[in-house]
C-alpha positions in Angstrom: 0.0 0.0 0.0 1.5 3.8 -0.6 0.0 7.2 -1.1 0.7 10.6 -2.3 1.1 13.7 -0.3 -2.1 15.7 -1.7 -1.5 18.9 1.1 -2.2 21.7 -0.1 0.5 23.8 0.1 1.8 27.5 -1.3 6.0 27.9 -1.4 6.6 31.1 1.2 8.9 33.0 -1.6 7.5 31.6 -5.1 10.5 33.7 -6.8 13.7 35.5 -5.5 17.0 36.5 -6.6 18.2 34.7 -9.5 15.0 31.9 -9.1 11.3 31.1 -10.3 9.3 28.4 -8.8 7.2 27.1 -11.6 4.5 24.6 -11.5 4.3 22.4 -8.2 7.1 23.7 -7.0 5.4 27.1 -6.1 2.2 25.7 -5.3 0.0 22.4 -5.3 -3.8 21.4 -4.5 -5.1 18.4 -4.9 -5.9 16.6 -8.0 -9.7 18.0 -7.7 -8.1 21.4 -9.0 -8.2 19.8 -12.2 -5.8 21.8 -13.9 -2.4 21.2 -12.4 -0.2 20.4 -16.1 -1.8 23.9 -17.0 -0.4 25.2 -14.1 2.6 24.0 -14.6 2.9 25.1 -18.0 1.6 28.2 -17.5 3.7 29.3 -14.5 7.2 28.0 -16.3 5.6 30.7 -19.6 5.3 33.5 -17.3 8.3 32.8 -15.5 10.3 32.7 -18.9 8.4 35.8 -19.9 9.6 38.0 -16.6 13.4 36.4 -17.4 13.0 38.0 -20.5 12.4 41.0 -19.4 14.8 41.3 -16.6 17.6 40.3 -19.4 16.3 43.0 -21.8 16.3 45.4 -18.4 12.7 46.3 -19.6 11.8 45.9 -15.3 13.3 45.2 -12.5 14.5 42.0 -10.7 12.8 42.8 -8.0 9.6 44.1 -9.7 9.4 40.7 -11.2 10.5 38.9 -7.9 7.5 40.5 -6.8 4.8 40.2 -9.6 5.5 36.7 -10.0 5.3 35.9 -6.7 1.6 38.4 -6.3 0.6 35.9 -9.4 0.8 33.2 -7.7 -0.3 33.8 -4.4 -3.7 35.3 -6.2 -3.9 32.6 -8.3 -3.5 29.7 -4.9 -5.9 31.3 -3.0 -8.4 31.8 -6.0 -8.4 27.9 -6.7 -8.0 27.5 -2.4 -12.1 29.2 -2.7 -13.5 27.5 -5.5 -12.1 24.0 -4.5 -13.5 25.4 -0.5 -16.4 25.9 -1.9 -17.0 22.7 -4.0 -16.2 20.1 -1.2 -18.5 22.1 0.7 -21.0 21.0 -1.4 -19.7 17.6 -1.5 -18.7 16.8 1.8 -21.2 17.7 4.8 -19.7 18.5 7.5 
């Protein structure tokens, strides 16, 4: 018998100097979320996007640091209330 760690869990600096967390490495829910390879792919584009731009010095390191790391902890606690909100209804408590 084995198992999987499904806690759901948010990385405390998603991005800092010379870094990106990207995918489950900045944050994971459960496989209820339904979207996790989007995540993934998604947050390894954006992260590639604000490299870009730090290279190109069109913003900070540090503006990105910190946009990157806003995006994320929006977009956690966004899934957090809808998948909150559908065991809820699944699940009485």
């Amino acid at each position: 018998m084995s198992g999987a760690d499904a806690t759901w869990r948010l990385a405390h600096c998603p991005a800092g100097p010379g870094y990106f967390l990207v995918g489950d490495a900045a944050a994971a829910l459960d496989p209820a979320s339904s979207h996790g390879v989007l995540k993934a792919l998604m947050s390894g584009i954006m992260a590639g996007y604000l490299i870009r731009d730090v290279v190109v010095r069109a913003v900070s390191a540090d503006a990105a640091i910190d946009w990157y790391s806003c995006w994320i902890r929006e977009w956690f606690a966004h899934d957090v209330a809808r998948l909150t909100e559908l065991y809820a209804k699944v699940v009485p408590y």
